[in-house]
BABASE-21576 format. One record per residue (C-alpha): residue in one letter; x, y, z. Coordinates in steps of 0.02 Angstrom, whole numbers, plus 50000, padded with zeros to 5 digits. Last residue first. Layout:
! residues N
aXYZ ...
This chain:
! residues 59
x488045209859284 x489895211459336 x489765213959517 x491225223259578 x492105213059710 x493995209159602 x493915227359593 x495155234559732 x495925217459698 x496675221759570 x497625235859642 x498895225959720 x499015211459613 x499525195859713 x500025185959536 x499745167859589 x498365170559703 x497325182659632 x497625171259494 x496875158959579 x495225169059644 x495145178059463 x494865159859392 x493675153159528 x492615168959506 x492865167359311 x492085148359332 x490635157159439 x490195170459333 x490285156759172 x491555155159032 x491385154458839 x489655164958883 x490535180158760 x490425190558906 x491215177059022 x492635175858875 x492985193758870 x492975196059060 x494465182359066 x495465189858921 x495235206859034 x495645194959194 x497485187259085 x497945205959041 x497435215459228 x498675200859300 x499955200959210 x499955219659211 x500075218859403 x501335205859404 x502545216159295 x502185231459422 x502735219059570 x504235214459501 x504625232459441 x504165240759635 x502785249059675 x502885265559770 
């Protein structure tokens, strides 16, 4: 079971990498610049199931 702390980080991070995958489908960002981004925040927040997807090719 997942505990507050680490459900708060999990939201965290789904929000900021949807905001992310908006602006690399707008071309605001690049693939590789949101790479960089999801690694860090990967990083910061330690989502659990985030990175089940963090893989998935996104074009």
């Amino acid at each position: 079971m997942m505990s507050q702390k680490e459900g708060k980080r999990e939201i965290i991070y789904q929000m900021t990498m949807s905001a992310a995958r908006q602006m690399l489908e707008k071309g605001l960002i690049s693939e590789k610049e949101y790479k960089q981004f999801d690694t860090k925040m990967q990083q910061k927040y330690s989502p659990i199931f985030g990175t089940l997807f963090s893989n998935i090719n996104l074009q």
